[in-house]
C-alpha positions as CSV (number, residue, x, y, z in Angstrom):
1,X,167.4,-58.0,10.3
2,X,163.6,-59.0,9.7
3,X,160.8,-56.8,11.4
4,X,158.9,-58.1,14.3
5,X,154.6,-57.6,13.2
6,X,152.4,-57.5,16.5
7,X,148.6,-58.6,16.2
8,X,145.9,-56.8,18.4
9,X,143.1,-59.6,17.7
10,X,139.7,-58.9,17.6
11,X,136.4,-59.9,16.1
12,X,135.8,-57.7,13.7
13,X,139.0,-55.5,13.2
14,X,142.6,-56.3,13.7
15,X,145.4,-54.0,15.0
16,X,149.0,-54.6,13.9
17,X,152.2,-52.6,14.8
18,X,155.4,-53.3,13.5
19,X,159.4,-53.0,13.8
20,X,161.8,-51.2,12.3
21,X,164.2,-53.6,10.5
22,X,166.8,-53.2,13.6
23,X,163.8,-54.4,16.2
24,X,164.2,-50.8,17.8
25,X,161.2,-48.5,17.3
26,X,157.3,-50.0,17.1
27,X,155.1,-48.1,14.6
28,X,151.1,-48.7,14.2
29,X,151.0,-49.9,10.8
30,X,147.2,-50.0,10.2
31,X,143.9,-52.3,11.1
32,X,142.7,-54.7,9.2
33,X,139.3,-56.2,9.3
34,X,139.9,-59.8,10.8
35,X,137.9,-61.8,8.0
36,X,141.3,-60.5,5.6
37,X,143.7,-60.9,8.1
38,X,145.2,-63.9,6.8
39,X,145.2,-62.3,2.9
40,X,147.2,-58.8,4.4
41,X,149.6,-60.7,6.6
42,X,150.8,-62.9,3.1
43,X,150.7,-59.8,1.0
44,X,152.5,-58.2,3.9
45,X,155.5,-60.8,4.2
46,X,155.8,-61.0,0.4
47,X,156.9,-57.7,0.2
48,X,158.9,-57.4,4.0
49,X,160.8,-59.8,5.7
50,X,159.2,-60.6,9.6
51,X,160.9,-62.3,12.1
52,X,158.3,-62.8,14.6
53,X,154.5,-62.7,15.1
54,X,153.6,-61.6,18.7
55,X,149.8,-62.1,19.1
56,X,148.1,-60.3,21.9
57,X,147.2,-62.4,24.9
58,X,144.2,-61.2,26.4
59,X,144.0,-61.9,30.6
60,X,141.3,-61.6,33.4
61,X,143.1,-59.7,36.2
62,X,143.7,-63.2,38.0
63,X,145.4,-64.2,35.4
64,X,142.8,-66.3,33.3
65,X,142.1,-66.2,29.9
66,X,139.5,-64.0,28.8
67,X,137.0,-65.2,26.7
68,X,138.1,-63.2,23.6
69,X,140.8,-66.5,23.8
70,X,138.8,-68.7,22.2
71,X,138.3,-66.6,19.5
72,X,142.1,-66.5,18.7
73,X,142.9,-70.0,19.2
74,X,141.5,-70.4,15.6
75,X,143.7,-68.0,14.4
76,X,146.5,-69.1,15.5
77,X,146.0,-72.2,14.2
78,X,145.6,-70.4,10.6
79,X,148.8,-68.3,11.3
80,X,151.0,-71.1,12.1
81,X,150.1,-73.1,9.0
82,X,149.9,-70.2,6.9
83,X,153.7,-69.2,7.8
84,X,155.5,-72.4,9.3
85,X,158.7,-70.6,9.3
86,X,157.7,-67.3,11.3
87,X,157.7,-68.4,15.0
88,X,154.5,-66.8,17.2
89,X,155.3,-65.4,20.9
90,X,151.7,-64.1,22.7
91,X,152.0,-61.1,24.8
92,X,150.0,-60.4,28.3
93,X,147.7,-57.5,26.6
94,X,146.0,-56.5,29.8
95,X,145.2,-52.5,29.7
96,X,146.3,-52.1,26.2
97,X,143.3,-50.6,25.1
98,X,143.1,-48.3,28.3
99,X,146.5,-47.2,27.7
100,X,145.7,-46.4,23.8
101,X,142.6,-44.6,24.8
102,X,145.1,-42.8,27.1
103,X,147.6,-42.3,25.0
104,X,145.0,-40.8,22.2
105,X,143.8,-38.1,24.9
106,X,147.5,-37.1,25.8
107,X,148.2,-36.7,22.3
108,X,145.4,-34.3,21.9
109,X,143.0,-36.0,19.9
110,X,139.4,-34.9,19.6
111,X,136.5,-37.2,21.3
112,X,135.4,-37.4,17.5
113,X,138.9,-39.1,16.7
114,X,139.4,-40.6,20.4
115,X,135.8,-43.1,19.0
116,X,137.7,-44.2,15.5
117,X,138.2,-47.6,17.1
118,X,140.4,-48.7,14.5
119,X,143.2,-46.4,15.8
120,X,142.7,-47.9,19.1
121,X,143.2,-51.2,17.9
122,X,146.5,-50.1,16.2
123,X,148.1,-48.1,19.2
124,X,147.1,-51.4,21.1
125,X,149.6,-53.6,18.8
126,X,151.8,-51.1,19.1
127,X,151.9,-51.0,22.9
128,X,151.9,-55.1,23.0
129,X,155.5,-54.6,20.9
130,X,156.8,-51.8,22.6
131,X,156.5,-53.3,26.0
132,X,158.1,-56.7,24.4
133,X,160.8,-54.7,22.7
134,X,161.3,-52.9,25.7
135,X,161.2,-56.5,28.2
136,X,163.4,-58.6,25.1
């Protein structure tokens, strides 16, 4: 089986969880500065095979898009014609950075280490796949 690799967008840095190869546990992988995004997810697939790219889909609480949306359209774009053969699923991604800020204090984390916003962004994606591994 292939991994499934899920994308925490942002403007500057980018989250990114990831699968085991049996689709059963999601890891934080790292966070990559958006601009290389594109550049780490082909290095990335060269070297691992992915199944499935679920990108973040960021809501208003009535269920609009949130602005940050038009940021990722472009991406997607990229992403689809950059890897034609890995289908994309978005994932509601509403409280995902409350619950990683959450999850960072119940895990005992420092305020020092709970303001590295890069590890936010990464327990983010990996929040997004748990919650579509656990709903699959």
């Amino acid at each position: 089986m292939a991994r499934i690799l899920a994308i925490d967008f942002g403007k500057k840095r980018t989250g990114i969880a990831v699968t085991d190869e049996l689709q059963i546990i999601a890891s934080g992988l790292t966070t990559v500065a958006t601009p290389e995004l594109i550049a780490f997810l082909k290095n990335y697939t060269s070297k691992e095979k992915v199944s499935l790219f679920l990108v973040g889909k960021p809501k208003q609480m009535d269920n609009s898009d949130s602005e940050s949306e038009s940021l990722i359209i472009p991406f997607l774009e990229k992403l689809t014609k950059s890897f034609p053969k890995i289908p994309v699923t978005r994932v509601d991604e509403r409280f995902t950075s409350k619950m990683a800020f959450q999850t960072m204090i119940d895990s005992g984390m420092n305020k020092k280490q709970r303001r590295n916003k890069a590890m936010v962004d990464e327990i983010s994606a990996t929040i997004i796949l748990q919650s579509y591994l656990y709903n699959k």
